[in-house]
N, C-alpha and C positions, 0 to 999 in steps of 0.2 A: 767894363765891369759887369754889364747887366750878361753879357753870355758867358761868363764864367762856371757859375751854377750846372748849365750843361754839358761842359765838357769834362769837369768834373767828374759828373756821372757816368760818362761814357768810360772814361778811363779805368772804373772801379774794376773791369774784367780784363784790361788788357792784355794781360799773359795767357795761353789758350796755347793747353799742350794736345789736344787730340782735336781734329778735324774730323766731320763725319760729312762728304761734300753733298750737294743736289741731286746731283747723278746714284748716290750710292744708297742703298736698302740694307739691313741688318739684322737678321733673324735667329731672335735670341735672345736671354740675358744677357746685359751691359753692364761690365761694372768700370769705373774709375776711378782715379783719383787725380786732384788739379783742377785746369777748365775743360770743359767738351762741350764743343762747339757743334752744333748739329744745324744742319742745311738741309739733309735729306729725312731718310724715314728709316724706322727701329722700330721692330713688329717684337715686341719682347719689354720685361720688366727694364730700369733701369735704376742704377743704386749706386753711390756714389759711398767713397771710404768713410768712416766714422773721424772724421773730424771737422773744423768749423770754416774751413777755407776754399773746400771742391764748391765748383761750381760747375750747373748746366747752363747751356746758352740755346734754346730753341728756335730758330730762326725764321721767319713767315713763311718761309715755304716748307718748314720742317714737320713731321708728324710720329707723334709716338704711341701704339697703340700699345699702351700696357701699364701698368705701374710705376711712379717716378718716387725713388726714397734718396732724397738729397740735403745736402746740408743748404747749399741755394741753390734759385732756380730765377731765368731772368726768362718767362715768355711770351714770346710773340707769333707761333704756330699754335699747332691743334695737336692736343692732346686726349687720349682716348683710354681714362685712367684714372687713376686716384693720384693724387700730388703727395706726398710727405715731407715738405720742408720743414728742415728744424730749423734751419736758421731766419734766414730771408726769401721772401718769395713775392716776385716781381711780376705784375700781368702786363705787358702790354696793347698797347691801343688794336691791335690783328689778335692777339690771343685768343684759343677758342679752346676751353675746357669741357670735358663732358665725362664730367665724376667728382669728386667732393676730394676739396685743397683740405691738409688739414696743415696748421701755420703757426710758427709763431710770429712773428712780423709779419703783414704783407703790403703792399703798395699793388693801388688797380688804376691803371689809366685807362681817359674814358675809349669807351669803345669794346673795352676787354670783355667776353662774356666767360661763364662759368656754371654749364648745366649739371646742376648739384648742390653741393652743401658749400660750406666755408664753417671749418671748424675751427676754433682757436685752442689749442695747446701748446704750455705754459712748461719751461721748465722746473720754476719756482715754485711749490706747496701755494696753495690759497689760503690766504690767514684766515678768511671766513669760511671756508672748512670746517676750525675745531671748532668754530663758535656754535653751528648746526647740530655737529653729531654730539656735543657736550651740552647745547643750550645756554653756556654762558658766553660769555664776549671774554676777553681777556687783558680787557680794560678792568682796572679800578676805578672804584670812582665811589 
């Protein structure tokens, strides 16, 4: 029972329709849709279809120099770029960032670095929004 919890999580990505191997480099804009699994290295933006199920898989020896707009993102390489998760976005303990995640979920195991920001964006309006630009709360009371 006590290792269940982990393979769990492994499982979450197990379907992975595009392979990008060690050996191979890719110069360019990316786009997909599903999982894409990358091992090697993509010198270009990368941007995943507008919905809530694509995922990136960046793999420790993986490196991407350019922009990542994905719905998730599980990484454990280096990326040389801005993040855009909307959905989930996963650092792993080898991750190495150097540009500002902007997230809504994220999870950072330790060891992950991130030379930049971490910004939070929120699908949902912020109820204390209209409180500021109106001044009242939108409590009675």
């Amino acid at each position: 029972m006590i290792g269940r919890g982990k393979s769990r999580k492994k499982s979450r990505s197990a379907r992975v329709d595009t392979v990008i191997g060690k050996t191979t480099s890719v110069k360019g804009d990316l786009s997909f849709a599903g999982t894409l699994h990358v091992e090697g290295t993509i010198i270009g933006n990368v941007r995943s279809e507008n919905d809530e199920t694509s995922t990136l898989i960046l793999d420790e020896d993986g490196l991407i120099q350019g922009d990542v707009d994905v719905a998730n993102i599980i990484v454990n390489g280096a990326i040389e770029g801005d993040i855009f998760a909307r959905g989930h976005a996963e650092l792993l303990a080898k991750a190495r960032i150097k540009g500002t995640v902007y997230y809504n979920l994220i999870e950072m195991a330790v060891g992950s670095e991130v030379n930049g920001n971490l910004v939070h964006r929120s699908e949902e309006p912020m109820a204390s929004v209209e409180y500021l630009e109106t001044g009242q709360s939108g409590e009675q009371g």
